[in-house]
KESERO-280242 format. One line per field, with one value per residue: x, y, z negated of N, C-alpha, C in turn. Coordinates in steps of 0.1 Angstrom, whole numbers, padded with zeros to 4 digits. Example, Ala and Ser with C-alpha at 12.3 -4.5 7.8 and 13.67 -1.06 7.14 Angstrom:
BEGIN
n_east: c(0132|0128) $
n_north: c(-0057|-0022) $
n_up: c(-0078|-0071) $
ca_east: c(0123|0137) $
ca_north: c(-0045|-0011) $
ca_up: c(-0078|-0071) $
c_east: c(0132|0129) $
c_north: c(-0033|0000) $
c_up: c(-0078|-0079) $
//
This chain:
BEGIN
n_east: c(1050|1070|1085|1099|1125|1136|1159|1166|1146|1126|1125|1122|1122|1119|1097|1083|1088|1073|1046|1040|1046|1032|1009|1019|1039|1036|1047|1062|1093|1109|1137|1151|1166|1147|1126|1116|1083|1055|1035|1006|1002|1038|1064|1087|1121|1144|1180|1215|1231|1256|1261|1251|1224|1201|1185|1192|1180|1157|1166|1164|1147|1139|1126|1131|1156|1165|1185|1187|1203|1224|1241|1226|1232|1225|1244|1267|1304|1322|1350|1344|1312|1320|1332|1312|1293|1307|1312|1289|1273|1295|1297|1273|1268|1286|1282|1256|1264|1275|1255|1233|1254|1250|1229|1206|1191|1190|1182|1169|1170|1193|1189|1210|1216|1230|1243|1239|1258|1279|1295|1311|1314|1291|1287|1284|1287|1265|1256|1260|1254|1275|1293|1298|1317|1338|1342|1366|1363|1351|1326|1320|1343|1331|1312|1320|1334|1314|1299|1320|1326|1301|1298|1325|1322|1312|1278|1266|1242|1225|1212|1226|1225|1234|1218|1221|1207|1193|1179|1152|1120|1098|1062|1057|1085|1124|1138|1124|1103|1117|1127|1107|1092|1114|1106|1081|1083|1098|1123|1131|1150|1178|1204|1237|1254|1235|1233|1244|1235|1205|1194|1173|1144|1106|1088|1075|1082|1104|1097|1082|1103|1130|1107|1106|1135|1136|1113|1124|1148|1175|1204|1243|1251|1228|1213|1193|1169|1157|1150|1156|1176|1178|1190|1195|1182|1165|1150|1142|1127|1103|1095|1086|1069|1048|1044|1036|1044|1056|1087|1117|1142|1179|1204|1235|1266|1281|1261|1249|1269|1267|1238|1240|1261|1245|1221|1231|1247|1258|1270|1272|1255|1232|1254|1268|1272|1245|1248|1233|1217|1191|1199|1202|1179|1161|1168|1159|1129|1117|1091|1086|1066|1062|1084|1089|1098|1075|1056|1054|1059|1038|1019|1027|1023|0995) $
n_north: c(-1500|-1479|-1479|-1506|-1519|-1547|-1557|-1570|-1583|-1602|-1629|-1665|-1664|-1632|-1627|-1643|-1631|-1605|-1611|-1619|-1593|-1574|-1562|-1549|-1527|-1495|-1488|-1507|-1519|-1527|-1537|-1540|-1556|-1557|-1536|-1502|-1499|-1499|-1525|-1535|-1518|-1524|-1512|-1512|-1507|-1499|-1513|-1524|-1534|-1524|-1502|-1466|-1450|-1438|-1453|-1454|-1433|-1438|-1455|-1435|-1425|-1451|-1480|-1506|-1529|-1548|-1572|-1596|-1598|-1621|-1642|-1670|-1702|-1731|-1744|-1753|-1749|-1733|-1717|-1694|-1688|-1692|-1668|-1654|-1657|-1655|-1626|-1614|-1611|-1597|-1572|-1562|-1563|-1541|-1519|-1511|-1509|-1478|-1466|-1465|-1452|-1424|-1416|-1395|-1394|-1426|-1460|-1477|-1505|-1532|-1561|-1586|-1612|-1641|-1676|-1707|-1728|-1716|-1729|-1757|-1792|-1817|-1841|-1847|-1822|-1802|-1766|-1735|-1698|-1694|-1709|-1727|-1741|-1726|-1736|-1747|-1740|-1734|-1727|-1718|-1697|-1679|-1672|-1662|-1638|-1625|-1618|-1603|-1582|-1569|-1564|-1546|-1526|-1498|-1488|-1461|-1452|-1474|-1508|-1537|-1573|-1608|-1632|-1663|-1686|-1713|-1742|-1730|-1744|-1745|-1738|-1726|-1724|-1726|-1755|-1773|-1780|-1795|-1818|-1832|-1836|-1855|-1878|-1884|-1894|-1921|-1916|-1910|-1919|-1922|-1897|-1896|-1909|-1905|-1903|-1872|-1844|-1826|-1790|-1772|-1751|-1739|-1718|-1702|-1696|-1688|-1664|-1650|-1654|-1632|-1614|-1613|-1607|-1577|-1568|-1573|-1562|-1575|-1582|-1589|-1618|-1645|-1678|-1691|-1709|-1744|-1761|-1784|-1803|-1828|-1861|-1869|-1893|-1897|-1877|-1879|-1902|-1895|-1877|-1893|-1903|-1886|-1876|-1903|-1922|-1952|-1964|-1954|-1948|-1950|-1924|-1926|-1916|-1914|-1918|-1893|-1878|-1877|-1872|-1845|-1830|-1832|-1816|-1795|-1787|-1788|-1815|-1810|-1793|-1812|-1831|-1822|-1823|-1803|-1793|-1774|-1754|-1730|-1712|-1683|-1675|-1692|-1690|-1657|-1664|-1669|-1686|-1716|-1723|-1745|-1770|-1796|-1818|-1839|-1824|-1804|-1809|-1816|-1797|-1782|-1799|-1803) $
n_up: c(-0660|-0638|-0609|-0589|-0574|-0545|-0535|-0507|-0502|-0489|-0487|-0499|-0528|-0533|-0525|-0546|-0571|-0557|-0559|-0588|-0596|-0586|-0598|-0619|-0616|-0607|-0579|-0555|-0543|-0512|-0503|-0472|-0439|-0420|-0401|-0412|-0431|-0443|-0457|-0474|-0495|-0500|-0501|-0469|-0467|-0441|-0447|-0442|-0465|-0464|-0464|-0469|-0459|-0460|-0477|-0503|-0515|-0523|-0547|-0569|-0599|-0604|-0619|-0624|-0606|-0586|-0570|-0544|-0526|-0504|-0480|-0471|-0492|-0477|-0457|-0432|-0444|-0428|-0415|-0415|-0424|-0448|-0453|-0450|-0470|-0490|-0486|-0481|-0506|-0523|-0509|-0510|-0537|-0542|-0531|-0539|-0567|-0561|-0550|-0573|-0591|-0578|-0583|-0598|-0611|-0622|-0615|-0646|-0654|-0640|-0622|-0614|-0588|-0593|-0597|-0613|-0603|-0612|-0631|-0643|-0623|-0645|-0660|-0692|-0708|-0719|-0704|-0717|-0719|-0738|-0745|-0722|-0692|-0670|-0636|-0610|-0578|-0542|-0545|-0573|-0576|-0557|-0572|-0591|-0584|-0577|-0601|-0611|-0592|-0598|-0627|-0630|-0622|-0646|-0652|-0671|-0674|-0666|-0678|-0675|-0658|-0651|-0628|-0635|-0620|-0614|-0590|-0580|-0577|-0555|-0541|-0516|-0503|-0508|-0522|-0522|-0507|-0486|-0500|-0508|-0482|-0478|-0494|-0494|-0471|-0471|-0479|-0501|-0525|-0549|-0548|-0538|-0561|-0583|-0604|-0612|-0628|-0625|-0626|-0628|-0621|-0626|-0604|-0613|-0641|-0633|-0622|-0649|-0668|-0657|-0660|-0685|-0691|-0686|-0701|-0729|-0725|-0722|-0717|-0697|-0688|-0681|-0680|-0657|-0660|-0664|-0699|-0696|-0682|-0653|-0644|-0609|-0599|-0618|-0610|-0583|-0586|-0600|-0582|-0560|-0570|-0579|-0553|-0545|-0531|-0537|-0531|-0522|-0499|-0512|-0504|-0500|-0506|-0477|-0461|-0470|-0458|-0431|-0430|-0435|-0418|-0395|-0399|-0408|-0434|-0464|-0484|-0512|-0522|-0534|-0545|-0567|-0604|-0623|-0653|-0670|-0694|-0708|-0727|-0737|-0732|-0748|-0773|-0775|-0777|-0752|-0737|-0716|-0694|-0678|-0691|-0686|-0660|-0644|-0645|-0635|-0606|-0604|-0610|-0584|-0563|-0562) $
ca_east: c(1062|1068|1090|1107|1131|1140|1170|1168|1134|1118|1131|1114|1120|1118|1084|1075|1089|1068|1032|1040|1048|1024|1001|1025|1045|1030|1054|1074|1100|1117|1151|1152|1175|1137|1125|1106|1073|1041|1022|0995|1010|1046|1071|1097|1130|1157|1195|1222|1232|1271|1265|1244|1218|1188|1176|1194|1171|1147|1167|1159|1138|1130|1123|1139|1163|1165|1189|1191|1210|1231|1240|1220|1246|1225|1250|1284|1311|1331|1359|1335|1305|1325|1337|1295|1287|1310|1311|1276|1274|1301|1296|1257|1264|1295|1270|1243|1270|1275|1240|1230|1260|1255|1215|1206|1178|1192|1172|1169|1173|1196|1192|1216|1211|1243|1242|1242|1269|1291|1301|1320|1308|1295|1283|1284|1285|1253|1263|1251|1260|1283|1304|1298|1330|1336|1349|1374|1359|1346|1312|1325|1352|1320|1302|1331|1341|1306|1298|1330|1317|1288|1302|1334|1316|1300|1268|1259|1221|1219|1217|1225|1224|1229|1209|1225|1195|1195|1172|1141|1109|1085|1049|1062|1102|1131|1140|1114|1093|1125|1126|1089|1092|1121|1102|1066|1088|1100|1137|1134|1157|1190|1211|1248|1252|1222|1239|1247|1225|1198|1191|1161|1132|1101|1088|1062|1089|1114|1096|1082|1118|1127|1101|1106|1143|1132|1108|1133|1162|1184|1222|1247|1248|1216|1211|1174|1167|1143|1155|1156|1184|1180|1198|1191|1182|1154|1137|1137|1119|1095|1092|1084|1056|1042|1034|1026|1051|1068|1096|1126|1154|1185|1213|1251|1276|1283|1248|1244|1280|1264|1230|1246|1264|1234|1209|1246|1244|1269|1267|1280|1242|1228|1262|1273|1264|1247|1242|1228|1203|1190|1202|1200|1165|1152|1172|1149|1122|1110|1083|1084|1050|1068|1093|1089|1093|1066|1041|1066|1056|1018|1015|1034|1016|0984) $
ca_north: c(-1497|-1473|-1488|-1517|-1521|-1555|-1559|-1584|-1593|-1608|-1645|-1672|-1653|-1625|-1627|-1648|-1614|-1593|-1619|-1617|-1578|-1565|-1552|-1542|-1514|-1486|-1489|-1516|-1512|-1539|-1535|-1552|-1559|-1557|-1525|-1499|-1503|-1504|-1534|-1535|-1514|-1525|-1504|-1518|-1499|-1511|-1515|-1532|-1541|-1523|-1489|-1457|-1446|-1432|-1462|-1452|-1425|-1451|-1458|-1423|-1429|-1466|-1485|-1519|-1526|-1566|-1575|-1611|-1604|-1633|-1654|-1690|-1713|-1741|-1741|-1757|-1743|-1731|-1705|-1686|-1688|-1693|-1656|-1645|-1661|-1646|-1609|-1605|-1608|-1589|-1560|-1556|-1554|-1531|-1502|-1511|-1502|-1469|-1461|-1465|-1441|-1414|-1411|-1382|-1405|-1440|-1476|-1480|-1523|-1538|-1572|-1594|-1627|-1652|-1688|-1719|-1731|-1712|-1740|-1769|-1808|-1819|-1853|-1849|-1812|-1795|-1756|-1726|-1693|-1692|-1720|-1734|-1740|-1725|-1746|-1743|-1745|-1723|-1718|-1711|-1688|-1672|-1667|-1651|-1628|-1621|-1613|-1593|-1569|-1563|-1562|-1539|-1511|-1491|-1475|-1456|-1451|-1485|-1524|-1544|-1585|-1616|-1642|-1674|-1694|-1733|-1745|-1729|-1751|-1734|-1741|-1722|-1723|-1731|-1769|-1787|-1783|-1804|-1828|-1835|-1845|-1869|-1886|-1888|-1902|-1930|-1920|-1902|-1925|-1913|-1889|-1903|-1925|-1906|-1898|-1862|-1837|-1813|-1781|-1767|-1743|-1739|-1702|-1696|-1695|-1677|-1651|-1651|-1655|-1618|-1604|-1612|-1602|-1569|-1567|-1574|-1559|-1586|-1581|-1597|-1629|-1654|-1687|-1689|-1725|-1750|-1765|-1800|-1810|-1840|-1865|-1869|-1902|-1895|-1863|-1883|-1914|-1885|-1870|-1903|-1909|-1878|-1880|-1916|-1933|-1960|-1966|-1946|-1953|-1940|-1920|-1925|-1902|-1916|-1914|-1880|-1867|-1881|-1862|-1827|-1827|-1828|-1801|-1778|-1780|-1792|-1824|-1803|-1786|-1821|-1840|-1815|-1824|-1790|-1793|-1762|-1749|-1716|-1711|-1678|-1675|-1696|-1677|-1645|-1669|-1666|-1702|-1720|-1730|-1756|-1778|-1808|-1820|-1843|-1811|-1789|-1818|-1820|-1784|-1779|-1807|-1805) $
ca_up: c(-0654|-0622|-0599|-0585|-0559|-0545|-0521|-0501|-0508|-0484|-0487|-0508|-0541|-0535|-0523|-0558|-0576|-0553|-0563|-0598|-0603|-0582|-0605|-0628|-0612|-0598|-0565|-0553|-0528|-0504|-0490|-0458|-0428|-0410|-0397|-0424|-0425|-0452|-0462|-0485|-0504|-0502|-0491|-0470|-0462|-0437|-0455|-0442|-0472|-0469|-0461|-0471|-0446|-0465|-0484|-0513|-0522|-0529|-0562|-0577|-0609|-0608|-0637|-0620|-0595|-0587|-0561|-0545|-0510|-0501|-0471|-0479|-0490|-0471|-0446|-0430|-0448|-0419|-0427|-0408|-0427|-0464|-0455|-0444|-0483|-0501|-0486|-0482|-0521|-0529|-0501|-0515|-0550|-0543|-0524|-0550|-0578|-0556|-0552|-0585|-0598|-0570|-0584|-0610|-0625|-0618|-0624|-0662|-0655|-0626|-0625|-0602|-0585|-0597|-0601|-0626|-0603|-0617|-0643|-0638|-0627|-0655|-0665|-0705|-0716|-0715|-0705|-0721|-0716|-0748|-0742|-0706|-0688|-0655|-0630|-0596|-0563|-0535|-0548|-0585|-0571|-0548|-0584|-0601|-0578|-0573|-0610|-0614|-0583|-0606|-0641|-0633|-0620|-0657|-0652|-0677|-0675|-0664|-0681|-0662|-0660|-0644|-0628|-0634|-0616|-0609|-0584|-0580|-0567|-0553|-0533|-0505|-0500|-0516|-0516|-0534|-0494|-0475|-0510|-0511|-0472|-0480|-0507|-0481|-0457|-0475|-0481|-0517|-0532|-0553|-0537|-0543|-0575|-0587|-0622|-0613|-0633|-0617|-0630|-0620|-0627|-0616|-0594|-0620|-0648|-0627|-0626|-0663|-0670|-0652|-0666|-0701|-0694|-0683|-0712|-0742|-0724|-0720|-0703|-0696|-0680|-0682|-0671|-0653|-0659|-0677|-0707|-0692|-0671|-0652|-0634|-0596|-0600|-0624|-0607|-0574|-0592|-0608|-0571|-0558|-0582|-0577|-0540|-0546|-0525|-0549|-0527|-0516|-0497|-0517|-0496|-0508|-0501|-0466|-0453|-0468|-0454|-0421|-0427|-0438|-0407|-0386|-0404|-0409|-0449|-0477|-0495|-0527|-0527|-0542|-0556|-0581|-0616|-0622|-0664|-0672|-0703|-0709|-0744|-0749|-0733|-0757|-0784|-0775|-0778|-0743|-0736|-0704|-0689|-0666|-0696|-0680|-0641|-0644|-0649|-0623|-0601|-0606|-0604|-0567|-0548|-0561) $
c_east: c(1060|1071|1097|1111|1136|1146|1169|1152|1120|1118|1113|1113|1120|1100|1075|1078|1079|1049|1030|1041|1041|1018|1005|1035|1038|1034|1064|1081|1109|1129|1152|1156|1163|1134|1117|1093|1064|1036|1020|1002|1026|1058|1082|1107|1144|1172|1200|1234|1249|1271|1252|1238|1204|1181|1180|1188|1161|1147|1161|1148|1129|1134|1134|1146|1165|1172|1194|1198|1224|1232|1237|1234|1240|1230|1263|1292|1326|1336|1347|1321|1308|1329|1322|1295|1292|1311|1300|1271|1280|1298|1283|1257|1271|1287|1259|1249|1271|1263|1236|1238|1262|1238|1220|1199|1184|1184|1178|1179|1179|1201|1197|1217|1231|1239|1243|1252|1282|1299|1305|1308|1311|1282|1273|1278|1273|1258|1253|1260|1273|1299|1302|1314|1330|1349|1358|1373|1353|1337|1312|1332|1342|1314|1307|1332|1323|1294|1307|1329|1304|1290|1311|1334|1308|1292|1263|1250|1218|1223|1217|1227|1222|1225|1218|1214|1201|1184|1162|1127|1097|1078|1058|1077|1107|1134|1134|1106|1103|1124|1116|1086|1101|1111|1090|1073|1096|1119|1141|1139|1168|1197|1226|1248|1240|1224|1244|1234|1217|1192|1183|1153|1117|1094|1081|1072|1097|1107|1088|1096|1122|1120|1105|1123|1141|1125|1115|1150|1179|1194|1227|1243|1234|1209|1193|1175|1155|1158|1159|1163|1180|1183|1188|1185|1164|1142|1137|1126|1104|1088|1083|1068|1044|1034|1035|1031|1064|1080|1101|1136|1169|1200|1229|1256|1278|1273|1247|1260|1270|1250|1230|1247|1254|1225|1220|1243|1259|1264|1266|1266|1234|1240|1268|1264|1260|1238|1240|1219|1205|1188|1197|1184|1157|1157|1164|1137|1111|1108|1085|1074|1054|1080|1097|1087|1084|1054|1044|1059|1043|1014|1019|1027|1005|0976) $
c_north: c(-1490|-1477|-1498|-1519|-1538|-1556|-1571|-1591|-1600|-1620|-1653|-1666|-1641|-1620|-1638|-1638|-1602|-1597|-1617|-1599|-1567|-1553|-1548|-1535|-1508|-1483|-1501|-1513|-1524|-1533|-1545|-1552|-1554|-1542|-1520|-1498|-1503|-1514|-1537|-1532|-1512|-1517|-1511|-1506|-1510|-1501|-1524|-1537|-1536|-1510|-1478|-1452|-1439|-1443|-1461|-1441|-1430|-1453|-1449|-1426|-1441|-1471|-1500|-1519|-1545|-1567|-1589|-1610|-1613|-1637|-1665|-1697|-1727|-1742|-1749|-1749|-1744|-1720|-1694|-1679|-1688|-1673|-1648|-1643|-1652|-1627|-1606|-1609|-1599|-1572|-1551|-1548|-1543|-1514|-1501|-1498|-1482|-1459|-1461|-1449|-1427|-1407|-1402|-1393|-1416|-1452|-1475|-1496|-1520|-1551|-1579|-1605|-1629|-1664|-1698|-1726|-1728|-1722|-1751|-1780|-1808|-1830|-1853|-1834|-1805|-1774|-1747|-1712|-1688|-1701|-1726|-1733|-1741|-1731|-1738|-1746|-1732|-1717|-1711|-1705|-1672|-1666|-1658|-1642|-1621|-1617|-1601|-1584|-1561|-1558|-1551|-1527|-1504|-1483|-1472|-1454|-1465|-1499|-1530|-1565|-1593|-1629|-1656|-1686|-1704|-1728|-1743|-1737|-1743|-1742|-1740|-1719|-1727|-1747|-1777|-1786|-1795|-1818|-1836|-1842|-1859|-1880|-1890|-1901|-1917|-1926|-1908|-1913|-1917|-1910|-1893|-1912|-1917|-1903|-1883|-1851|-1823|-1801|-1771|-1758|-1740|-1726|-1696|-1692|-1689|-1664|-1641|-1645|-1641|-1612|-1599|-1609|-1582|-1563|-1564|-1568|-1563|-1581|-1586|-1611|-1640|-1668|-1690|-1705|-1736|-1760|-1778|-1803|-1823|-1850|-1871|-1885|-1904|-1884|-1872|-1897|-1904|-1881|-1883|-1907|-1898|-1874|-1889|-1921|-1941|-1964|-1957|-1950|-1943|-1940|-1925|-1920|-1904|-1913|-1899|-1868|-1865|-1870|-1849|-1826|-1825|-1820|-1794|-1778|-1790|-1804|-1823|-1800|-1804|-1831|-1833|-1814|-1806|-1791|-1781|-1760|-1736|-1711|-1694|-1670|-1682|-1690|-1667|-1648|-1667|-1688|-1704|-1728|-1743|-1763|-1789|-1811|-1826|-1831|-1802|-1796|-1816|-1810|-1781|-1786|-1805|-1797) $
c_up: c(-0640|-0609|-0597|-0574|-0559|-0534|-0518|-0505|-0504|-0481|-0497|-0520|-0543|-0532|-0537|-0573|-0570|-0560|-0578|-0604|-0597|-0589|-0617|-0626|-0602|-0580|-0564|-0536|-0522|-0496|-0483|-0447|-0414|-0410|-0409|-0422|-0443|-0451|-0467|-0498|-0504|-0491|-0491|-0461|-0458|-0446|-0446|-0451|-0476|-0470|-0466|-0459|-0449|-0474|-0501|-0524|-0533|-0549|-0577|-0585|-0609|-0620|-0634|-0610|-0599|-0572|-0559|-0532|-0512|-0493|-0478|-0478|-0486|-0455|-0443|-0439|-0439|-0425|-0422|-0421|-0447|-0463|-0459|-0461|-0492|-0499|-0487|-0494|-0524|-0520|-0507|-0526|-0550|-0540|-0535|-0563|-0573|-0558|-0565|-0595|-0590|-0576|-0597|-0619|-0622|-0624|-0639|-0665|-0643|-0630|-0614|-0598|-0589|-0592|-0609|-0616|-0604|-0625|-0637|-0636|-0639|-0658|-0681|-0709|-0709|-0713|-0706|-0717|-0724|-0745|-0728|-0701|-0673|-0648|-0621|-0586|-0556|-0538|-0561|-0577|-0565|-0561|-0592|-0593|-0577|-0588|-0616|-0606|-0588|-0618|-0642|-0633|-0636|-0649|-0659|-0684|-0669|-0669|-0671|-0668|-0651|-0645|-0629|-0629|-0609|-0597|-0582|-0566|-0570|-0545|-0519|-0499|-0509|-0509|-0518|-0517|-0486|-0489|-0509|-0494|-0472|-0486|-0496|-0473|-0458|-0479|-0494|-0529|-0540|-0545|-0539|-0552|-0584|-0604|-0623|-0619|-0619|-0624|-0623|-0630|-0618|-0613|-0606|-0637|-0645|-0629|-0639|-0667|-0668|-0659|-0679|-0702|-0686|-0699|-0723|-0737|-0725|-0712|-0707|-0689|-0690|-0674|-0670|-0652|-0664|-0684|-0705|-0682|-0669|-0645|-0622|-0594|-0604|-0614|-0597|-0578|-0594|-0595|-0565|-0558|-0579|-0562|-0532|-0534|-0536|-0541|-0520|-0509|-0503|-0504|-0504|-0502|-0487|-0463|-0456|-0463|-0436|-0418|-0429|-0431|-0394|-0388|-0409|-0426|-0457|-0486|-0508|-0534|-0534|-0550|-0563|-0590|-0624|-0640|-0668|-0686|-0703|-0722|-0749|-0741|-0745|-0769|-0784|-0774|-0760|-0740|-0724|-0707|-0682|-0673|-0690|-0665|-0642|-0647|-0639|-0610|-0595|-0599|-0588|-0558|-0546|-0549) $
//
């Protein structure tokens, strides 16, 4: 493959997209907020993410286009900051869609960051992309509006697809580094009643996952997930075990309204039952190396 552009991609994932695809496109290219610049190889060009300034050249005859910019939704949800989340989603993809239809040669693939919380709490129903049922709340609302910025625009010369991605644990970012200190520290117990489902994947399958929709030409929407939902209850038991502290202290909703409010984040990011599978990945037969947390586990600490 020749190129790859990744907006926004100097975060935790986007730098586990840049480790993996190195040696498989001849150029990769970083859009980034940071100044432009070369290293080892990688070219980084500044965007701000709303407006045309020269970085859209870039797009001209790439093979991929992977956009993850987002305000982090580990945050207060002040009206303030509920506005940051949802515009700088929709403002990104809206210039992307632009850029994309203003190129002669345009990306072949454009694949777009989403969410698995797009779908409702959910206790019972396991959600796929066929049948899942989407819910009504700020961050569903944030998902929709932020798929239909992507979807309504046609391009032509380009598939397009998105990421419905759970939880990714990674070595170096993401959440599994603040989790894995809970649990050391003695207070990796359950997170509320501990019965709400976790939907996760782990980095090394994320970007597997990508690839092999890249590969087989996958669009439409995709949930990035591992086959194994599991409730919060369990993965912290699993966590526990794995860096070999048997006791946790578990949080309930009051302690953890108490501790969101002082690190500025949302109780919602661990008590929504986030049932997820990645149905129609495993339909195109794509394997996950990482099925099981207990192996997701093993591998991350060691």
């Amino acid at each position: 493959m020749k190129k790859l552009i990744i907006a926004a991609g100097t975060g935790f994932l986007g730098q586990v997209l840049v480790n993996h695809f190195k040696n498989k496109f001849e150029e990769i290219v970083i859009l980034t907020r940071r100044n432009s610049k070369t290293v080892d190889g990688i070219k980084y060009v500044n965007w701000n993410a709303r407006t045309f300034s020269g970085w859209e050249k870039e797009l001209e005859n790439a093979t991929v286009l992977i956009n993850l910019a987002g305000k982090s939704v580990d945050c207060r949800y002040t009206q303030k900051n509920k506005k940051a989340i949802l515009l700088s989603r929709i403002e990104s993809t809206k210039i992307l869609n632009k850029a994309v239809l203003n190129c002669k040669n345009p990306p072949k693939h454009w694949l777009n960051s989403s969410t698995a919380t797009i779908y409702r709490f959910s206790l019972d129903k396991q959600m796929d992309e066929a049948d899942g049922e989407i819910g009504n709340d700020f961050s569903i609302n944030v998902a929709l509006s932020w798929e239909k910025a992507f979807f309504k625009t046609e391009t032509p010369k380009t598939l397009k697809t998105a990421l419905r991605t759970s939880i990714v644990l990674g070595k170096n970012g993401g959440a599994f580094i603040p989790l894995k200190t809970l649990a050391k520290f003695g207070f990796g117990g359950r997170q509320g009643k501990g019965n709400q489902f976790v939907s996760w994947i782990h980095e090394e399958d994320f970007a597997n996952a990508v690839d092999f929709i890249i590969e087989k030409e996958i669009t439409g929407v995709v949930n990035v997930v591992s086959p194994k939902p599991i409730r919060n209850n369990d993965f912290m038991e699993k966590l526990r075990k794995a860096v070999g502290f048997s006791f946790g202290i578990p949080l309930n909703n009051f302690l953890l309204e108490i501790g969101s409010f002082f690190i500025r984040t949302e109780t919602e990011l661990v008590l929504k039952s986030r049932n997820v599978i990645p149905k129609r990945l495993l339909e195109k037969g794509f394997e996950f190396k990482f099925g099981e947390i207990e192996g997701t586990f093993k591998n991350l600490i060691k």
